[in-house]
C-alpha positions, 0 to 999 in steps of 0.5 A: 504522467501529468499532475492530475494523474499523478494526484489520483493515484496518491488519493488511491493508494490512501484508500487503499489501505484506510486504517490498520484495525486491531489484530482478531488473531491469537497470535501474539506478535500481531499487535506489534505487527500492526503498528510496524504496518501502519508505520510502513503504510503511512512512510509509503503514502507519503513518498507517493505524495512527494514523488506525485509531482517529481521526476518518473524515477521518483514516483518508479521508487514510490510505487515500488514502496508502495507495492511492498507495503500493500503486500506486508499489510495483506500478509498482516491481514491474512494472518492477523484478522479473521472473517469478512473483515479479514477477507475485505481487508486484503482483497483492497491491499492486493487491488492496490497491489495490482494497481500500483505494479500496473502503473509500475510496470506501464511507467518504469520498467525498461528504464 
């Protein structure tokens, strides 16, 4: 994977999941959730920047956080939002899902 392509998919996993807005829901946990979330998303994002010009193994690694942060933050999304915002909140998490398990996939399984 050269540099460049590298670099693109750290800039998309940053939009990705932009910002974490505060939880609509009545359930109580979610303002915790949020920011344990944001926290999650943030380490993830910046393991993808270090590994973005490191070895195969390292991004494999970094895709994989990256994977597991865009699934906690769309189960987040799902039960702590509501309306169009919840529905667009999570529809970019799993395009980010589906992109990250795609580079995943062509890139590292098998190794």
């Amino acid at each position: 994977m050269t540099r460049r392509r590298a670099a693109l998919f750290t800039l998309l996993a940053v939009a990705a999941v932009p910002a974490l807005p505060a939880p609509a829901a009545a359930d109580q946990s979610c303002p915790r959730d949020a920011l344990v979330i944001l926290s999650a998303v943030r380490e993830a994002r910046y393991q993808l920047e270090q590994a973005a010009e490191g070895s195969v193994k390292e991004r494999c690694k970094a895709w994989q956080g990256q994977v597991a942060a865009l699934k906690r933050a769309s189960a987040f999304y799902a039960r702590c939002q509501t309306g169009a915002e919840r529905d667009r909140s999570i529809a970019n998490a799993n395009a980010g899902v589906r992109q990250f398990q795609d580079a995943y996939n062509g890139q590292c399984t098998g190794r």
